[in-house]
N, C-alpha and C positions, 0 to 999 in steps of 0.2 A: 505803819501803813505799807502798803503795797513796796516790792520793787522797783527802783527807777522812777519813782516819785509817779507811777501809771496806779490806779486806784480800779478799784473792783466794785462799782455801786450798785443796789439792788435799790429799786424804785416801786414803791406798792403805789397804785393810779398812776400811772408812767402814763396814758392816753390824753390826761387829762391836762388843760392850759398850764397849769405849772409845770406836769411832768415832764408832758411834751416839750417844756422849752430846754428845763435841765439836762433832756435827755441829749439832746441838742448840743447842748454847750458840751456837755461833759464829754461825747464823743468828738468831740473838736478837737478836744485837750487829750485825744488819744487814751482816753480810760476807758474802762468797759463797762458797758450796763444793764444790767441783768432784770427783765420784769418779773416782781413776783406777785404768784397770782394766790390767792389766801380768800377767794371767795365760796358760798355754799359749804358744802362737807369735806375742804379741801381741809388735812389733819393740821396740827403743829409741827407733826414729825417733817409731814411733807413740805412745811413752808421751810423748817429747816434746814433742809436739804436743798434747797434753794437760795438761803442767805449764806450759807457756809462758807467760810472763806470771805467772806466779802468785806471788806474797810467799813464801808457808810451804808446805812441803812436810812431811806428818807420814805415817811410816810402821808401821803397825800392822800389817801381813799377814805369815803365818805359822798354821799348823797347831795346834790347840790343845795345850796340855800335862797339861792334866787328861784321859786315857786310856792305854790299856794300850802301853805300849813293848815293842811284837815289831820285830825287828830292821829288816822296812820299814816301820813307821810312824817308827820312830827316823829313816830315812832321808827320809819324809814331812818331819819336824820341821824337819830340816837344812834342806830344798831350798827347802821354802816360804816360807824364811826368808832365805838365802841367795843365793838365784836371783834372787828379786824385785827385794832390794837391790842387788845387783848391774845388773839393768837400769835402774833408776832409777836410779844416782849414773851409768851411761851417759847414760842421758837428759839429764840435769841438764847434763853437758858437751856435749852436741848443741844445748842450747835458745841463742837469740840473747839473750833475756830472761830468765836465770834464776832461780831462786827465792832469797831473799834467805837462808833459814833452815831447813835440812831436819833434824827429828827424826824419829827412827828409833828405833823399841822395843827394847829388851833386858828385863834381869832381874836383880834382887838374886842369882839363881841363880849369878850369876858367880864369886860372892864363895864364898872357905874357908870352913869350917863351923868353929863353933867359934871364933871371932874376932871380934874390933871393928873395923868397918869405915867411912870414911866415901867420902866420891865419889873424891878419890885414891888410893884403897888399889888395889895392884897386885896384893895376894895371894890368886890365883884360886884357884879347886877345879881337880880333877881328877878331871871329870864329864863324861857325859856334856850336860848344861846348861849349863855352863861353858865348853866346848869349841862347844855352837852359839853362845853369847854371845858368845865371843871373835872367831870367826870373822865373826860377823854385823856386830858393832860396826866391826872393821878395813874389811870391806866401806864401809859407813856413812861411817866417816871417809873417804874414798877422795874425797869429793865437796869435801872441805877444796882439793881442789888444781884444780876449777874456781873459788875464789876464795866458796864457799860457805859460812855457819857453819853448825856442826854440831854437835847437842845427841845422843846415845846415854842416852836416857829407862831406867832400872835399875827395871825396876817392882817393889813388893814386889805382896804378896797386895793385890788390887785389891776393896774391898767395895763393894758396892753392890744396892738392891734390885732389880735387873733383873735378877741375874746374878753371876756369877764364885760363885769357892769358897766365899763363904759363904752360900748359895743351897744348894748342895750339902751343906751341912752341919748347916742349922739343922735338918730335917726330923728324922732320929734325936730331937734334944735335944727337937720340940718334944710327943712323944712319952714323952718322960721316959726316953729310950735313948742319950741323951750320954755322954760322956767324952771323958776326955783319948786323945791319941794317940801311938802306941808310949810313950817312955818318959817324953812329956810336959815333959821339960828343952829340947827345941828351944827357940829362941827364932825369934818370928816377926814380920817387919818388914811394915808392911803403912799400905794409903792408903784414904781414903774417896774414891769416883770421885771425886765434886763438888772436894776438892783436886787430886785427880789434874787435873780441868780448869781450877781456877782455876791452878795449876802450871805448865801448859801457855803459856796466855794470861800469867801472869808471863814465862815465858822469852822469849817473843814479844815482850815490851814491854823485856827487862833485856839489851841489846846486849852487855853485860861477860860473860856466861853463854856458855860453851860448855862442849866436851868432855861425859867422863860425869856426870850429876846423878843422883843416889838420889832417885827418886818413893818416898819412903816418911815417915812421922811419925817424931819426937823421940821419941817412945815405944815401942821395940820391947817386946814380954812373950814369955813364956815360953805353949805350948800351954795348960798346966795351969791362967795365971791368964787366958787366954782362954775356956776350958773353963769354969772359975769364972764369970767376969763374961755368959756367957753362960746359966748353969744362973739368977743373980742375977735375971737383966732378964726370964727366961721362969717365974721360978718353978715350974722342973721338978730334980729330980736329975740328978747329974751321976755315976753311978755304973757305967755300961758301956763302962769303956775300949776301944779300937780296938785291937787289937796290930799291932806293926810285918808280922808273919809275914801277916795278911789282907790289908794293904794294899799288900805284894808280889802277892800273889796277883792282886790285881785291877789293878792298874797297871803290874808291873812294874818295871821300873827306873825308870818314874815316881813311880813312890810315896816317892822320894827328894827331891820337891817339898812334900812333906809333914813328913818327918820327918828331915829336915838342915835345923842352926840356922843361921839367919843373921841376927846383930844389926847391924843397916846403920843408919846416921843421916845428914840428908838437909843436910850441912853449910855445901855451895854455896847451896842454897835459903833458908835459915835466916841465913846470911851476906852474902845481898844483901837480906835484907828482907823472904821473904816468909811470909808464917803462917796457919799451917793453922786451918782452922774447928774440924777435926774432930784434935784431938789426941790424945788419950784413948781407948782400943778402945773402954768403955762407952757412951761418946757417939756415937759411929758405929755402934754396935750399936742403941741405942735407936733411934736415928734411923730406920734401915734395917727393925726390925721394928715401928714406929710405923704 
């Protein structure tokens, strides 16, 4: 790693709610952070030349998944996700100096619905989400064979007050127009940014960590006692359920980010030591509407 324990990180989606926040922290910690931009006809060579040198390599770019899935934004989802990685783990094998550590985003979406899962669980859905996860992740590892380690980051629901889905959700509740959604049994694995980043910076520091890690808390819940704890902390009702049938409508075959269960536990994480601030959904709820 870098001299003086200062780090050199190159961030692909630096703009975006998770970058934005690492970028954040990590210039706090006096390291340096470098955007790299790897989109249209931008070469390998030239992403290259852009990671060189650089300790950590974190990849977050990709098309958002909360919007309507028509057949080409499905294809949007794929390529932006797919394509990128793809030239960066090229890059990676072009550099003379290369990056010591490349994570690269996925999704708890990977995972069957309906099941207990922890970071070694093999038993994928058979989804569309699944199927870019899959595909993105193998991409990802690909870099294990310039002698690079490789973390595939499983994000659950990512909260935080700048943004992500529950930003999107509070509004209804804070109106007294909450409820549960579709049949409200999903169960939902989910992270407060702030572990999300101090997560990060763990794996960065825990050389023994690779492969897939679940970014998600020891406490998955169900929609319903989400719905609950959330009606709790706003002192509004909780009595205008969502049906599954509107949130097709509006998303599509996305709207299965919503309401397929996935109870994920963050086993690796948790097994080398590290502990979340924000354990509890209550507590990251407070936090976030504080």
């Amino acid at each position: 790693m870098a001299s003086g324990n200062r780090l050199k990180i190159a961030i692909c989606g630096k703009s975006g709610l998770v970058g934005s926040k690492l970028e954040k922290y990590f210039t706090s910690q006096h390291n340096s952070v470098v955007d790299v931009n790897v989109r249209g006809a931008v070469s390998a060579e030239n992403v290259a030349v852009q990671i060189e040198k650089c300790d950590v390599l974190i990849n977050l770019s990709g098309a958002t998944i909360l919007a309507h899935w028509s057949d080409e934004y499905k294809k949007t989802l794929y390529d932006s996700r797919i394509d990128t990685t793809k030239k960066l783990v090229d890059a990676i094998a072009l550099c003379k100096d290369r990056p010591k550590l490349f994570l690269n985003a996925s999704a708890v979406g990977i995972y069957a619905s309906n099941e207990v899962h922890d970071d070694d669980s093999t038993n994928y859905a058979d989804d569309y989400l699944a199927h870019i996860c899959k595909d993105w992740e193998a991409e990802a590892r690909m870099a294990t064979s310039s002698g690079v380690r490789n973390v595939q980051m499983r994000f659950g629901v990512v909260l935080a007050k700048e943004g992500g889905a529950l930003q999107k959700m509070l509004p209804p509740f804070k109106f007294g127009l909450g409820g549960k959604v579709g049949s409200g049994e999903q169960r939902v694995s989910w992270i407060h940014i702030d572990d999300l980043v101090k997560a990060v910076q763990f794996i960065i520091k825990t050389p023994a960590i690779s492969g897939s890690v679940n970014f998600c808390t020891p406490y998955p819940l169900s929609n319903i006692e989400q719905t609950e704890a959330i009606g709790r902390i706003l002192h509004r009702p909780t009595i205008f359920p969502l049906p599954a049938f509107v949130l097709k409508l509006i998303f599509g075959e996305g709207a299965a980010v919503m309401l397929d269960s996935k109870e994920v536990y963050p086993s690796k994480l948790t097994k080398h030591g590290f502990v979340f601030e924000y354990e509890h959904f209550e507590d990251a709820l407070k936090d976030i509407v504080s």
